[in-house]
N, C-alpha and C positions, 0 to 999 in steps of 0.2 A: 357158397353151396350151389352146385348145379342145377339144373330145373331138373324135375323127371320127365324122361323121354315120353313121345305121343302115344298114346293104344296104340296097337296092333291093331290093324283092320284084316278080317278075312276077305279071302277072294269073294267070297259073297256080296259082304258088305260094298264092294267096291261096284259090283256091277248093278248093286243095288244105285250107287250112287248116280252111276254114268248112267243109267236109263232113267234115273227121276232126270237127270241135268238136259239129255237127249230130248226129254218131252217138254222139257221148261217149267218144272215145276218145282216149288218149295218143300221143304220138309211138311209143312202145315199142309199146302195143299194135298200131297200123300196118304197124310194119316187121315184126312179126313175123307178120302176115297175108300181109304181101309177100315176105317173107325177103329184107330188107333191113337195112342196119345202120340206130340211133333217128338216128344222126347224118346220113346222108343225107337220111333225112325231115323233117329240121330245115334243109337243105339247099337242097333243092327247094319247101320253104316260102317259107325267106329271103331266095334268092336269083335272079335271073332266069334260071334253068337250060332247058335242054332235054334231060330225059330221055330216052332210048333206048324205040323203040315195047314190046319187049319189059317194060322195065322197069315202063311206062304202066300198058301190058294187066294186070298184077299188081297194080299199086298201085289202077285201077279197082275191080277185082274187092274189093280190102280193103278199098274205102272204099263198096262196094256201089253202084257207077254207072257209068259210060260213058269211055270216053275222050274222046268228043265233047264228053260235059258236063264233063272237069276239063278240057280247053282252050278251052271258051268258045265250037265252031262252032256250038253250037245256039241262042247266046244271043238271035236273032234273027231264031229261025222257031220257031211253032205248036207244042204237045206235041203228041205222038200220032204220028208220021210212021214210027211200024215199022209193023210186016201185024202180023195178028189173029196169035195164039199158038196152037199146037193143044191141043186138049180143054180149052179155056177154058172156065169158068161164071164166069156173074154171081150174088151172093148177096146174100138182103135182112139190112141192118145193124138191129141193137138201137137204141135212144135210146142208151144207155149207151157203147156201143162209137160211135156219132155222134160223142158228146165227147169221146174218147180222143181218135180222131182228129184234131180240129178243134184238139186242144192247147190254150195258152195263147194264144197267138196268131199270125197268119200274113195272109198275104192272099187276097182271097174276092169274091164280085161279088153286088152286089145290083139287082136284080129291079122295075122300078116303072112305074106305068103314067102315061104323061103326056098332056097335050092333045090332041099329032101322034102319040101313039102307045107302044108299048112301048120303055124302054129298059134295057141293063144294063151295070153301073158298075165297075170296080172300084177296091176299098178295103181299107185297114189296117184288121183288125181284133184285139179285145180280148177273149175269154171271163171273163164276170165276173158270178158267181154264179148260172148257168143263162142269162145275159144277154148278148148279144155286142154290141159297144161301137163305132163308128166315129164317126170326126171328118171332117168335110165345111168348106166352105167358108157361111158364112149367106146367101148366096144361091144355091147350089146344088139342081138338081131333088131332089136328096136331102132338103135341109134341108125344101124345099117338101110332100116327103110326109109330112112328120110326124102321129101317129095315124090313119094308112090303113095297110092291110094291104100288105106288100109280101114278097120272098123273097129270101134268102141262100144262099148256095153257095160253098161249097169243096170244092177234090179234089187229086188228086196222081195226077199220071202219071207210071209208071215206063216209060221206052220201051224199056229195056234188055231187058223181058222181057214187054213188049206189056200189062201191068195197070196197076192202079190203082185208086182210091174214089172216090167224091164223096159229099159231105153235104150235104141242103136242110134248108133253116128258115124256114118261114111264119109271120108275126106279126105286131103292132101296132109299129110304129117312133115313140119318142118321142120329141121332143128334150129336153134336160136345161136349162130356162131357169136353175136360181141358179146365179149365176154363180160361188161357190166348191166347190159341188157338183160342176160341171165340169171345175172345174182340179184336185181332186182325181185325178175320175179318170184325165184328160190327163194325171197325174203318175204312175199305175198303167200305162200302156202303156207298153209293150214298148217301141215306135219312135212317132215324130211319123211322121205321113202322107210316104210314100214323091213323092206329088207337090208337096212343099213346104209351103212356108209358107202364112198366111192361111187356113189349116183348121183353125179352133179351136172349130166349132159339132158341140157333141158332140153324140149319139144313142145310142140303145140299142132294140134291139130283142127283145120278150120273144117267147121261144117257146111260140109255141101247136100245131106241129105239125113234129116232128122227125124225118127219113126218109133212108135213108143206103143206098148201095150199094158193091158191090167185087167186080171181076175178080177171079177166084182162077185162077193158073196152077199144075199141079203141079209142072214141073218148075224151078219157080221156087223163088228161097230164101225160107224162111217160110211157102209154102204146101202144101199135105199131099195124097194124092190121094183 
C-alpha cells in the first residue's frame, strides 16, 4: 500500500515558513510570540488554511512583518509604498557593519556603464572573503565589463515601519577564467542564479570603496531614540 502523499501547503503557509526560518526561530518560539498553540503554527505552515485577520495581525507582529507581506499582495509592486515615518534620521554605516548587513548572500544590482549608456542589473550574489561573487551569462553586458570599475548595491526595506539600509560597493569586477577555479566557487553559493540556467560565467568583484546607509526610526523595533 502506498503512503499518502504530504499536505498541500498554501503560498502562505510557505512564507510563513521562510520568514520564521529567515529570523531563526522555532515553531514554539512563534506561537509563543503570537499566543498561539506550536501546533497551529505547524498548521498554517502545512496546510492551505485561512487564518482569521486577528490571528494574522499577531502572527505578523512575531514574525516582524506585514500582513501584506505573509499573504503575498506586495509580491508584485515596488518597496517603499508607506509615507516617510516621523522623526526619522538617516545614518552613515561603518565598512564593518556594511557586511554584517550584506550577510552571506542575497540579491543586489550592479551598476555599469555601456556604449548607449548606463545600465543596472540585478543579481545573486555571494560574500567571499571581502569579495562578492556573481554568475552571469558569458555573453552578458556584465560578463563584457570585466576589469572596469563598476558599483554594487544592496538594501532592505522595511515598509512596515517606513526604514531600511542600503550598501554601495565600487571596484574592479574580474572574471574568474580556470575553469575549475569557477566551479568551485559556483559550488560555495548559496543558490544558482534566480533567472536560470546558462549563467555560469563567474565574476568577482574586489572592493575598493565601501559606503553604507540606514533609516533609523525610533519607534521602531530595534531602533533607539
Amino acid at each position: 500500500m502506498s503512503s499518502a502523499p504530504p499536505p498541500a501547503k498554501g503560498d502562505m503557509g510557505r512564507r510563513i515558513a521562510a520568514r520564521r526560518q529567515q529570523l531563526g526561530l522555532s515553531r514554539q518560539d512563534v506561537a509563543l510570540r503570537a499566543g498561539a498553540a506550536p501546533g497551529y503554527i505547524e498548521y498554517v505552515e502545512e496546510q492551505p488554511a485561512t487564518p482569521g485577520i486577528g490571528f494574522l495581525l499577531r502572527l505578523a507582529d512575531a514574525l516582524e512583518t506585514t500582513v501584506q507581506e505573509l499573504s503575498g499582495s506586495t509580491g508584485d509592486l515596488p518597496p517603499g509604498y508607506g509615507r516617510g515615518a516621523r522623526r526619522a534620521r538617516m545614518v552613515e554605516l561603518d565598512g564593518a557593519m556594511c557586511w554584517t548587513l550584506l550577510g552571506d548572500h542575497g540579491v543586489g544590482r550592479v551598476a555599469l556603464t555601456l556604449e548607449d549608456g548606463p545600465v543596472v542589473l540585478p543579481v545573486n550574489y555571494q560574500v567571499l572573503d571581502g569579495e562578492v561573487m556573481f554568475s552571469t551569462g558569458s555573453a552578458s553586458p556584465l560578463a563584457a565589463a570585466a576589469d572596469t570599475e563598476i558599483a554594487f548595491e544592496a538594501d532592505h526595506i522595511d515598509d512596515a515601519f517606513s526604514k531600511g539600509w542600503s550598501v554601495l560597493i565600487v571596484g574592479t569586477v574580474r572574471s574568474v577564467a580556470d575553469e575549475e577555479a569557477a566551479q568551485r566557487l559556483r559550488e560555495t553559493a548559496y543558490s544558482t542564479p534566480w533567472a536560470g540556467e546558462e549563467r555560469e560565467h563567474v565574476m568577482l568583484l574586489g572592493a575598493q570603496r565601501v559606503t553604507g546607509r540606514k533609516i533609523l526610526v525610533p519607534d521602531a523595533p530595534g531602533d533607539a531614540d
